[in-house]
C-alpha positions, 0 to 999 in steps of 0.5 A: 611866655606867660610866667617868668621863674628865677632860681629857687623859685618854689613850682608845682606840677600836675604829675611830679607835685612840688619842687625847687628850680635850680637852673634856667635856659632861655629857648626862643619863646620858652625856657627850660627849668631844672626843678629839683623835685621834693620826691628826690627827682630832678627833671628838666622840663619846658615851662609852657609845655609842661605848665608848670605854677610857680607857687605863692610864698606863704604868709608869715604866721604871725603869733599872739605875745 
């Protein structure tokens, strides 16, 4: 398994763009994530099979005082 989620980790995928994982089950060597896309819909999906990328948290914007 070469990515690890957890619950509200931030992903994207190549067809459904951007979304929130709400839920995980281990199955044998891939987990299945329910992903609360930002389109409204929810899907559950195999992480390896639908190589999914978890995104990077963005930087904080740092502002001149």
């Amino acid at each position: 398994m070469a990515e690890t989620f957890k619950v509200g980790d931030r992903i994207v995928h190549r067809l459904f763009g951007k979304g929130t994982v709400t839920d995980i089950l281990p199955i044998n060597d891939d987990i299945v994530v329910t992903i609360d896309f930002d389109s409204g819909k929810t899907k559950k999906l195999c992480a390896y099979i639908a190589k999914l990328e978890k995104l990077q948290k963005k930087d904080k914007i740092k502002t001149d005082d």
